[in-house]
C-alpha positions in Angstrom: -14.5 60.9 11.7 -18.2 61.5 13.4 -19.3 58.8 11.5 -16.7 56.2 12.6 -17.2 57.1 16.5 -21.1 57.3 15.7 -20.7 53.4 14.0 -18.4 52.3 16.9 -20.5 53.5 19.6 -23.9 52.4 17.9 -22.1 48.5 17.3 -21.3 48.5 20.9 -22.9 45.5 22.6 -23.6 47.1 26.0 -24.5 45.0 29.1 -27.0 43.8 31.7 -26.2 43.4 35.1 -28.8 40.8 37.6 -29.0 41.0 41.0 -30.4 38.7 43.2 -31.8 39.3 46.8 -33.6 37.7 49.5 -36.0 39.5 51.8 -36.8 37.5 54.7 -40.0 38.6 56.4 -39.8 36.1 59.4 -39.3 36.4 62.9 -36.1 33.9 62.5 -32.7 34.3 60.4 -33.5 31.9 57.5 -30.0 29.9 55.8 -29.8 30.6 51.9 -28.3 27.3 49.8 -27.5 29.3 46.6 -25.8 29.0 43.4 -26.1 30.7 40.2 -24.0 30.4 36.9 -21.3 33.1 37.5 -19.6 30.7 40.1 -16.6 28.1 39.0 -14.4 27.8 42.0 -17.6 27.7 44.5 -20.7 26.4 43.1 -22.7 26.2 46.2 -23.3 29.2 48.9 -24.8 28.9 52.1 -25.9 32.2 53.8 -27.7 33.5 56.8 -30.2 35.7 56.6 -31.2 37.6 59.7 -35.0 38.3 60.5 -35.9 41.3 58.4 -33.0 41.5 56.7 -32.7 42.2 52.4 -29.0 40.6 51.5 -27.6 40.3 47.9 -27.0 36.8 47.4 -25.9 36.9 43.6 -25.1 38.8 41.1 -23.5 38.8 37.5 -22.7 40.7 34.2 -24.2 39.7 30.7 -22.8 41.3 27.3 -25.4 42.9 25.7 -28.3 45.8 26.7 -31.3 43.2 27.2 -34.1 44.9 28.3 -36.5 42.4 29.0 -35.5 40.7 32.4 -34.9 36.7 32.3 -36.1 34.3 34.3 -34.6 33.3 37.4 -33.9 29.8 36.7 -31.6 30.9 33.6 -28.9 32.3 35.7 -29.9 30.8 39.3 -28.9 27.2 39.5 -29.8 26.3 43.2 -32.2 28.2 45.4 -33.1 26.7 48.7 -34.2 28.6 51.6 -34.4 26.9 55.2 -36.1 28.6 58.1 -35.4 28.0 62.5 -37.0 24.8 62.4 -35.4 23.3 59.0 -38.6 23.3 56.8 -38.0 24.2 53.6 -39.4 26.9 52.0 -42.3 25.7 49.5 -42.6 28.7 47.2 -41.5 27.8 43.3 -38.0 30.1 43.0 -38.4 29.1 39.4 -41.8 31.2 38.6 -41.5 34.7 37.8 -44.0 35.6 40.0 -42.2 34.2 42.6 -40.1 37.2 42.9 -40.5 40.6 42.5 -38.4 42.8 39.7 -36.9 45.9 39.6 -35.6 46.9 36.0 -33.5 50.4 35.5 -32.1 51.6 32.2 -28.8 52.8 33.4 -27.9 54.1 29.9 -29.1 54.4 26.5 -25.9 54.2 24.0 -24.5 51.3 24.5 -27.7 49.8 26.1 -26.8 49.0 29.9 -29.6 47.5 31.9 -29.8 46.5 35.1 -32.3 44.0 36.6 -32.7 43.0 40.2 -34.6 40.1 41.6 -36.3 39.8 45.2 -37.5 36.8 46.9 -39.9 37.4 49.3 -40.3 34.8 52.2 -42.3 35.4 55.0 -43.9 32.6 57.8 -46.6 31.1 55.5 -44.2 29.9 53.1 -42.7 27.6 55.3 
């Protein structure tokens, strides 16, 4: 019996869990046009973003424990960030660089990992 509950929990798939924020390090609220590949009924999001302000824009589940996180442009589909005046934002959303990443093994057996994403925009990326 041991070894049936030992096989069944070791072919468990587990699951990864992203997050997506953006920190906005200007003086202004900045307006988010978001979309990433968990939406079906709403595939575009707008959102304000208040000066200093860190707000969860996205966020999804993934079978399987994968603990190497992805790059953002594999589950974000649209990422456009406005500031006061309307300029867009110039930094490259799609670079992993770009952002910085926060990975947390939530539990070994079945793998669960959990990955979160911040985008960082401050004055000079406008």
């Amino acid at each position: 019996m041991w070894a049936l509950l030992a096989l069944g929990l070791w072919s468990c798939e587990g699951n990864t869990h992203q997050a997506y924020f953006l920190l906005n390090q200007t003086d202004d609220a900045v307006v988010v046009v978001h979309s990433h590949s968990a939406y079906s009924l709403t595939p575009i999001d707008t959102v304000l973003v208040a000066a200093g302000e860190l707000k969860e824009l996205g966020n999804e589940d993934w079978l399987g424990g994968r603990v190497n996180p992805d790059l953002p442009a594999a589950f974000i589909d649209t990422f456009m960030v406005y500031n006061a005046a309307g300029a867009l934002c110039t930094k490259d959303w799609t670079l992993m660089e770009s952002w910085e990443v926060a990975s947390f093994e939530d539990r070994k057996i079945p793998a669960q990992w959990r990955h979160e994403y911040t985008f960082e925009v401050g004055a000079a990326d406008f």
